[in-house]
FILODREN-950581 format. One line per field, with one value per residue: chain; x, y, z of N, C-alpha, C in turn. Coordinates in steps of 0.1 Angstrom, whole numbers, plus 5000, padded with zeros to 4 digits. Layout:
mol	A:...;
n.c1	X:...;
n.c2	Y:...;
n.c3	Z:...;
ca.c1	X:...;
ca.c2	Y:...;
ca.c3	Z:...;
c.c1	X:...;
c.c2	Y:...;
c.c3	Z:...;
***
This chain:
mol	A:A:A:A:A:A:A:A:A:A:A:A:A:A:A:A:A:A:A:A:A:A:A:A:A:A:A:A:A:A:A:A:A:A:A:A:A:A:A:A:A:A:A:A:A:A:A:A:A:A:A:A:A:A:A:A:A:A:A:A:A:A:A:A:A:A:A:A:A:A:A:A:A:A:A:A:A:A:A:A:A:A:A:A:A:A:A:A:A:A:A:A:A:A:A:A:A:A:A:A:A:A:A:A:A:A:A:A:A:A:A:A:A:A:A:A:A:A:A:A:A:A:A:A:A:A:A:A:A:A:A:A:A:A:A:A:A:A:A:A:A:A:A:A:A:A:A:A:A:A:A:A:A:A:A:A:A:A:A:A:A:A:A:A:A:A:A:A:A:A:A:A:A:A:A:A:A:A:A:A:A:A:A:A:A:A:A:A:A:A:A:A:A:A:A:A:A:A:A:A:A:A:A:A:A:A:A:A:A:A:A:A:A:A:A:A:A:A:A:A:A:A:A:A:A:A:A:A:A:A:A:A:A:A:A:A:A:A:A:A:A:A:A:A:A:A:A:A:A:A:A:A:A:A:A:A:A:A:A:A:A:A:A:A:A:A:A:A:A:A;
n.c1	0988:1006:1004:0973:0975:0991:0973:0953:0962:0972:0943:0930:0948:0935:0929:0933:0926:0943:0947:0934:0928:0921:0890:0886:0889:0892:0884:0888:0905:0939:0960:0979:0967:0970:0946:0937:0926:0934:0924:0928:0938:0922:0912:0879:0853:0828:0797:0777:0740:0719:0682:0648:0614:0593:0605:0607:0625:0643:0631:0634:0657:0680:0678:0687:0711:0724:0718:0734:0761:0761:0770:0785:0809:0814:0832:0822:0799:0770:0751:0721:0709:0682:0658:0639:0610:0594:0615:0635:0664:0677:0708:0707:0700:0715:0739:0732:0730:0759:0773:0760:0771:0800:0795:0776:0739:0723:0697:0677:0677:0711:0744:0774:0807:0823:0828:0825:0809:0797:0777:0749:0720:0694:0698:0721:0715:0728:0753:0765:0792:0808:0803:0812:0838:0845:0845:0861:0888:0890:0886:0915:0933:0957:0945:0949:0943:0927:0902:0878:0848:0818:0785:0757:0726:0708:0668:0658:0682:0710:0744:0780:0815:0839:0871:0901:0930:0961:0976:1006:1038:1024:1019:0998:0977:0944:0921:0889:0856:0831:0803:0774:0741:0721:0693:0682:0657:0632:0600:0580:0558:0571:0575:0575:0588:0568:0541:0531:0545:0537:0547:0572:0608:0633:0666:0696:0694:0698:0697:0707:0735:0757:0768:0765:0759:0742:0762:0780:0806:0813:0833:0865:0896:0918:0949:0968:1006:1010:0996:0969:0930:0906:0867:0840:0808:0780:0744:0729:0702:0674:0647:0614:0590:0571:0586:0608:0628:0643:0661:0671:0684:0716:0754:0774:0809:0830:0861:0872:0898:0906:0918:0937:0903:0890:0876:0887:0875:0888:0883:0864:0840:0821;
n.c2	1463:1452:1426:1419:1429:1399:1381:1387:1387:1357:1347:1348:1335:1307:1272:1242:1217:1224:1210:1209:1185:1169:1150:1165:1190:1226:1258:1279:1275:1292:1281:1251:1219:1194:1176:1164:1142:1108:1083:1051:1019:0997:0975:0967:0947:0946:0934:0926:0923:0908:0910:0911:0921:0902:0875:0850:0832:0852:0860:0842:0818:0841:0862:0849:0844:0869:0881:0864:0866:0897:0896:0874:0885:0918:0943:0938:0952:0949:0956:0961:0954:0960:0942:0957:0962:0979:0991:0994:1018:1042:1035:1016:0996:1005:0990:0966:0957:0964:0943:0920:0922:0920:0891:0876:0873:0866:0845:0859:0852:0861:0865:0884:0890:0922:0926:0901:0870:0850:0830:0820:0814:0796:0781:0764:0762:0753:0764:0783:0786:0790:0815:0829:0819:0837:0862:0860:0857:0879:0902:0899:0910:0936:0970:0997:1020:1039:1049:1076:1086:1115:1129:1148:1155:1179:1188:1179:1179:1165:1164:1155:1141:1127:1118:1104:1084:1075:1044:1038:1043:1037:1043:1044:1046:1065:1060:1057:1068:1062:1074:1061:1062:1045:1027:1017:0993:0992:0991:0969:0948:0908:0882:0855:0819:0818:0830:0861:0882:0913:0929:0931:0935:0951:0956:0976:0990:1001:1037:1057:1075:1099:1116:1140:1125:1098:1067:1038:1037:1060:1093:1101:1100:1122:1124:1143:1154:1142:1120:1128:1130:1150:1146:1162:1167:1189:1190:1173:1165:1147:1118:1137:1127:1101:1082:1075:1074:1094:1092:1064:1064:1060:1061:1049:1048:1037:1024:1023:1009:1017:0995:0988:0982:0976:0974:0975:0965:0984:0996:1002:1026:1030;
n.c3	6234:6216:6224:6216:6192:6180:6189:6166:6145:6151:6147:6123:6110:6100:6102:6086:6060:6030:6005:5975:5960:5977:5992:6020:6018:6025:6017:6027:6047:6056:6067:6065:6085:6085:6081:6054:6036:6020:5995:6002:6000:5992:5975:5957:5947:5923:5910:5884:5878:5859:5859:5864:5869:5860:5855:5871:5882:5892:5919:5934:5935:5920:5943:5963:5958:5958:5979:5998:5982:5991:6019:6023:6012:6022:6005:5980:5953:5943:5910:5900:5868:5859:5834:5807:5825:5845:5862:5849:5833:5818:5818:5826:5810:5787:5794:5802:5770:5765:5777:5766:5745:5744:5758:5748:5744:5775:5794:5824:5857:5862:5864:5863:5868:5870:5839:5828:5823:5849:5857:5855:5877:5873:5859:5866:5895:5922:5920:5934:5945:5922:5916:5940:5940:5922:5931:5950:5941:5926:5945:5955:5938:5928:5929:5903:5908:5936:5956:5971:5980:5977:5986:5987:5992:5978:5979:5948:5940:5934:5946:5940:5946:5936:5947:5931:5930:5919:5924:5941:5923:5899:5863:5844:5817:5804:5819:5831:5847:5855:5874:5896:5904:5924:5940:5969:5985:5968:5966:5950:5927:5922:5901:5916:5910:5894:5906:5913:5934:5955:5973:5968:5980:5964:5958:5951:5924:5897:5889:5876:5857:5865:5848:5825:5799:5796:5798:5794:5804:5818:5822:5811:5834:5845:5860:5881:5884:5909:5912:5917:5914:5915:5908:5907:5906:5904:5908:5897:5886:5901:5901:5901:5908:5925:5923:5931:5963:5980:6005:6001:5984:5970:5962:5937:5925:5899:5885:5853:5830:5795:5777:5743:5726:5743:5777:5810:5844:5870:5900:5926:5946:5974;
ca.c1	0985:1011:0994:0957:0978:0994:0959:0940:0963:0966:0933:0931:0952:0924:0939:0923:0928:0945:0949:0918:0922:0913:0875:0885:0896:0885:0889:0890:0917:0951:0974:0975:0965:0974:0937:0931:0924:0932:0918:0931:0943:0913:0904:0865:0845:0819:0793:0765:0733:0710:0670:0633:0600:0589:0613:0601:0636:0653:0622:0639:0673:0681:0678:0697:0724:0723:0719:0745:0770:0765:0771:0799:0817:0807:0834:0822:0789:0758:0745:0712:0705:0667:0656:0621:0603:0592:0627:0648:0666:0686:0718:0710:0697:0726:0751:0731:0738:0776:0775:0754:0779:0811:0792:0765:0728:0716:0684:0677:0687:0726:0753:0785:0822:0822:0820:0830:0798:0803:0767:0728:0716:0681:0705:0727:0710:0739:0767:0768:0805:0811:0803:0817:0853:0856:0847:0869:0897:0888:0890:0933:0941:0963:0946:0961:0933:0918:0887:0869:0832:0814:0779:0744:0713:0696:0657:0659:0693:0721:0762:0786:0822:0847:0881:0907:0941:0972:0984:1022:1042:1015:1020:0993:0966:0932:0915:0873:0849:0819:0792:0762:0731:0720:0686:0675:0644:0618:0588:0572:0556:0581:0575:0587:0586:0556:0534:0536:0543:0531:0552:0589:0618:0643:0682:0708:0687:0710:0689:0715:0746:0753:0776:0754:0754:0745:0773:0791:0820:0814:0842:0883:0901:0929:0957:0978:1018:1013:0984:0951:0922:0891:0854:0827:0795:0772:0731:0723:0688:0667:0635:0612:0582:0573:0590:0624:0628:0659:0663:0672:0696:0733:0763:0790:0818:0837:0867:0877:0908:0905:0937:0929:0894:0885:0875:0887:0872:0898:0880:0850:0839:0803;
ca.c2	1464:1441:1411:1421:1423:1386:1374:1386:1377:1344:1344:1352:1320:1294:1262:1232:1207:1234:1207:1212:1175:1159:1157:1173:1204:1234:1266:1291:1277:1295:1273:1234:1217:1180:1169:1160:1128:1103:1073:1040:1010:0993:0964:0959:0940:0948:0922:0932:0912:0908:0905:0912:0921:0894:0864:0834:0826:0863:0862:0829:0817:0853:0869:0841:0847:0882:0880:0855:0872:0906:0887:0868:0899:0934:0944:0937:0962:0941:0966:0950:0957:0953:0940:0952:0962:0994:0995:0998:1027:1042:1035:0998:0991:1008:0987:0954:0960:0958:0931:0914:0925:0910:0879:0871:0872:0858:0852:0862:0860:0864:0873:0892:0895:0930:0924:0890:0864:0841:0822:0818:0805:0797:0765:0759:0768:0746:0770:0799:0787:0794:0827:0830:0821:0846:0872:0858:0854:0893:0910:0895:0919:0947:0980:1008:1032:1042:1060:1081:1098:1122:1131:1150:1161:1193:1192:1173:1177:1156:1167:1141:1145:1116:1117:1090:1083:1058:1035:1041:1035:1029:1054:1039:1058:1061:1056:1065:1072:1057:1070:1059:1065:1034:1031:1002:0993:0996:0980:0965:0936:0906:0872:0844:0811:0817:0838:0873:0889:0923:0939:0926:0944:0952:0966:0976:0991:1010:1042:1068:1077:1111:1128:1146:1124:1084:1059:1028:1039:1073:1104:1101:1105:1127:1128:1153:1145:1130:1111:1130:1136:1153:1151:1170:1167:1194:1197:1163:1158:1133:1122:1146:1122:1096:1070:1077:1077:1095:1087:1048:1066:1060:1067:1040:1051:1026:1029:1015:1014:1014:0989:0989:0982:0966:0982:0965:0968:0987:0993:1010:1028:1029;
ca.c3	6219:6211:6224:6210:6175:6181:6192:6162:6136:6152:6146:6108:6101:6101:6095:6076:6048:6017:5989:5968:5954:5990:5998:6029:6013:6032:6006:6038:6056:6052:6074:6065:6095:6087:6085:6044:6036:6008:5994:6010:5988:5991:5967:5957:5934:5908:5904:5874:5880:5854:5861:5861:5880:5853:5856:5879:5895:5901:5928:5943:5936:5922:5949:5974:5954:5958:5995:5999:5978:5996:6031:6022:6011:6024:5999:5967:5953:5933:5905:5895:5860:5859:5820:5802:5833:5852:5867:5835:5836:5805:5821:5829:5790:5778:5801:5796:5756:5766:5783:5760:5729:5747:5763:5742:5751:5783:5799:5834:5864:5859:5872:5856:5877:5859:5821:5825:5827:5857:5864:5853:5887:5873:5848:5879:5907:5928:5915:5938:5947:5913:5917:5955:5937:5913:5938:5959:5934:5923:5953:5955:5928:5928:5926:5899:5912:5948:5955:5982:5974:5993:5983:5996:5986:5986:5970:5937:5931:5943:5941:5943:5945:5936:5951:5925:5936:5915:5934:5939:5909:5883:5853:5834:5815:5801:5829:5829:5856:5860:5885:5893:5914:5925:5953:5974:5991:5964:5966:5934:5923:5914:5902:5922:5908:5885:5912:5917:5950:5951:5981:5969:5976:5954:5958:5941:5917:5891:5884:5870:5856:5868:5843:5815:5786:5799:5789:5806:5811:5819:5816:5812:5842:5842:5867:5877:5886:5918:5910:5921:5907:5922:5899:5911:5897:5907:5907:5891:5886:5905:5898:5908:5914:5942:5919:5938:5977:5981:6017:6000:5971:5972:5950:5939:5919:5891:5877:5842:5821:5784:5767:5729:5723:5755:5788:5821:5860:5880:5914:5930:5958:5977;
c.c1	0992:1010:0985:0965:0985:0981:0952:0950:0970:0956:0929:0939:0945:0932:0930:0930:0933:0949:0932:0922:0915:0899:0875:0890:0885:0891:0890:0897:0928:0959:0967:0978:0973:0959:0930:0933:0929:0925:0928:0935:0936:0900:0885:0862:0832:0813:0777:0756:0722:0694:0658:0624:0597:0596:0610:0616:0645:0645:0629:0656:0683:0685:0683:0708:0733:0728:0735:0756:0778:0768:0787:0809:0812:0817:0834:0806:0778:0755:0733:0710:0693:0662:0637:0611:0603:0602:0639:0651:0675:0702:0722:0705:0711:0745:0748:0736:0750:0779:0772:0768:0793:0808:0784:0753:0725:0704:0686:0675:0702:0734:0768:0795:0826:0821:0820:0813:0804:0789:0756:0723:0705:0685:0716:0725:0723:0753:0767:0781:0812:0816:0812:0830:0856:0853:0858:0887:0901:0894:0911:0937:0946:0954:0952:0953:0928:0909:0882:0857:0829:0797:0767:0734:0705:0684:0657:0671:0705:0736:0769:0803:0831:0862:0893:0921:0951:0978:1003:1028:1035:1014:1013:0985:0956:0920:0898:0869:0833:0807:0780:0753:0723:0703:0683:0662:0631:0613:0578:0572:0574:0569:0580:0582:0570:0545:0540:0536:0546:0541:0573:0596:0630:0652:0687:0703:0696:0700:0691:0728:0747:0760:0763:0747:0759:0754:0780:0796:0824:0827:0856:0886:0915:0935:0968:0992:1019:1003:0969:0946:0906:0880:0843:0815:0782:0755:0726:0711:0680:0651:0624:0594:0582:0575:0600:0622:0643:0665:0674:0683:0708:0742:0776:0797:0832:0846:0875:0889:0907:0917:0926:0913:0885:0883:0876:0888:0885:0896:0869:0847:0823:0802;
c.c2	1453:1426:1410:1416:1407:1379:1373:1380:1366:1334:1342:1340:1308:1282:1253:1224:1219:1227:1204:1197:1168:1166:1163:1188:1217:1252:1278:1289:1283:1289:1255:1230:1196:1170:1166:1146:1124:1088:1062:1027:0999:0983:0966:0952:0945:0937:0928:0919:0920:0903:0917:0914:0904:0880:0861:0833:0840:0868:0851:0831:0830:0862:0866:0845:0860:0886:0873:0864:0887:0902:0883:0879:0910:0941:0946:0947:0951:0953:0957:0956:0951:0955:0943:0955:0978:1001:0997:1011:1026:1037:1019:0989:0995:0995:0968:0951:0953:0948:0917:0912:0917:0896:0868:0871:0857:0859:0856:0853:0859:0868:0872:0894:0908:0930:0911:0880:0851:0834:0824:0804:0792:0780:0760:0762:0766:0754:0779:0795:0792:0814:0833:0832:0829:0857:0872:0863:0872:0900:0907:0906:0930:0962:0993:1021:1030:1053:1064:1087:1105:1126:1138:1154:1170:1194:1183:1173:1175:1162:1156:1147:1129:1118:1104:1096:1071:1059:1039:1031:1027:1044:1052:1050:1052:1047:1063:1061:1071:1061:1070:1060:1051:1034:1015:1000:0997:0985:0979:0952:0928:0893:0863:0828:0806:0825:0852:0877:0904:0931:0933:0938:0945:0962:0964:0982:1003:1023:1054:1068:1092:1119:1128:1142:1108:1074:1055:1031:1058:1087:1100:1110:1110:1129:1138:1147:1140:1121:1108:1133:1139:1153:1149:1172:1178:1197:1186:1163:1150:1135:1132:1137:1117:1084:1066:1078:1080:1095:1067:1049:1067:1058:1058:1045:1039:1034:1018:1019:1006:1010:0985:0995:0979:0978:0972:0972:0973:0984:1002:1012:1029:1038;
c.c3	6212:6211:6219:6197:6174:6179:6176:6149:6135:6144:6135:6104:6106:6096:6095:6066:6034:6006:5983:5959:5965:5992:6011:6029:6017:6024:6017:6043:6048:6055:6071:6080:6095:6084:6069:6044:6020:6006:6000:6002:5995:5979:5967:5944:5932:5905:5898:5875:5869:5863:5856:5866:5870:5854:5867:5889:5898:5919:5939:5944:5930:5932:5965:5972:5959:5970:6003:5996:5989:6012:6032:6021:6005:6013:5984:5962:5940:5927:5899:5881:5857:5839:5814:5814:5837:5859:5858:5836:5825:5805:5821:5816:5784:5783:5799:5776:5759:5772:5774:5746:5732:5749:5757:5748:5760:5784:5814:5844:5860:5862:5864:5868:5868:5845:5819:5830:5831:5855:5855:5863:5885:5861:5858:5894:5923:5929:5921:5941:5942:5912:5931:5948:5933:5919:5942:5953:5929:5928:5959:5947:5930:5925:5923:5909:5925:5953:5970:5976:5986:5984:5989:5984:5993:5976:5965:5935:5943:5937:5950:5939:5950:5932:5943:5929:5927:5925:5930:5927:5894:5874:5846:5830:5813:5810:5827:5842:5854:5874:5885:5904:5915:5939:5958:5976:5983:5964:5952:5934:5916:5912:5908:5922:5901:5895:5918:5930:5949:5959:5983:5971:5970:5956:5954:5929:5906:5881:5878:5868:5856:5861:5828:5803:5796:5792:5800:5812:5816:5812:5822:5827:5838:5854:5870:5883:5902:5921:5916:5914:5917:5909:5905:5900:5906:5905:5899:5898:5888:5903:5907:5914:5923:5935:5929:5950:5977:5991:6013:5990:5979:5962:5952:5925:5912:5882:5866:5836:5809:5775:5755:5730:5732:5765:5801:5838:5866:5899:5918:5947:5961:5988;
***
């Protein structure tokens, strides 16, 4: 009898991940096992690309850039902000605006080092180094913030859960949270160099911001004293037609900090 009762409540202490800020947080274990995770001090870059089904060179040198860029460095995440076309999405009108309002209006194609306007391929077509450097120069920087996501989809509706971490010894604040739903591989007419090609594909496609009310910079992160934050987004709404292939949807996560009046790239996950 005295073994059986060892055995079962043995058995009764399930062990698992017990800090509920790690996405590996298992709310049924009783015994911490050693097995949560945190985010990793992990630099990336944020590069905002303006374009068009409509525009003649986002079909060509556009879309070298693009290619190139993501190649060169698998670290850094392309958001396409598609302008005026069947791919505009409220999130990427509202974000070109801000770009526009700090930078001044461009035309398309273009390319942004997060708010900052590095390139217009289509007036220096020669300049991807341009662009190459300030990735390059980007990804050097200190990260205050580090990120893990975790995401699925059940039906129509997707939950997303974004894991933020300060870097040791950064006490800073007003920090926001940014995420977005993003899809690849759609097929839609583009232009490319004044003729249309009917079976283009198009990634990076920025086709949501998932917290409830759309806006750049999404919702204030709040840390607690040793510098976690878990935000869970539950039951977001995808489209429900056959615009969306959600097999091709994926979820990158940006984080900003707001000094004065300004808002500046911290770091991002994918």
């Amino acid at each position: 009898m005295f073994f059986t009762f060892l055995l079962v409540f043995s058995s009764c202490k399930k062990k698992g991940c017990r800090d509920p800020f790690s996405l590996a947080y298992d709310n049924t274990a009783t015994k911490d096992d050693g097995s949560c995770t945190y985010p990793e001090n992990d630099r990336k870059s944020l590069i905002y690309y303006s374009t068009a089904t409509w525009c003649q060179y986002c079909g060509d040198i556009g879309k070298d850039f693009v290619d190139d860029i993501s190649v060169d460095f698998p670290n850094s995440q392309v958001i396409s902000l598609h302008k005026n076309d069947v791919l505009t999405s409220d999130i990427s009108f509202l974000t070109q605006a801000y770009l526009d309002s700090v930078n001044g209006q461009f035309g398309c194609p273009h390319f942004y080092l997060a708010l900052n306007s590095v390139v217009q391929p289509s007036y220096s077509p020669n300049n991807f180094n341009q662009l190459k450097s300030a990735v390059n120069g980007d990804l050097l920087l200190f990260s205050k913030v580090n990120l893990d996501l975790d995401y699925s989809i059940n039906g129509n509706m997707m939950n997303v859960k974004v894991q933020s971490k300060l870097a040791t010894n950064v006490t800073d604040d007003n920090f926001y949270l940014s995420t977005y739903i993003l899809e690849d591989a759609i097929v839609s007419e583009q232009n490319v160099l004044g003729t249309y090609s009917p079976n283009f594909i198009h990634n990076n496609v920025l086709r949501k911001e998932v917290s409830d009310y759309a806006d750049v910079f999404g919702t204030p992160l709040i840390f607690n004293q040793n510098g976690d934050n878990l935000t869970s987004f539950y039951e977001i709404p995808l489209d429900s037609t056959s615009n969306w292939n959600y097999s091709n949807l994926y979820v990158v996560a940006v984080v900003w900090q707001k000094i004065g009046d300004n808002f500046n790239f911290i770091n991002l996950e994918k």
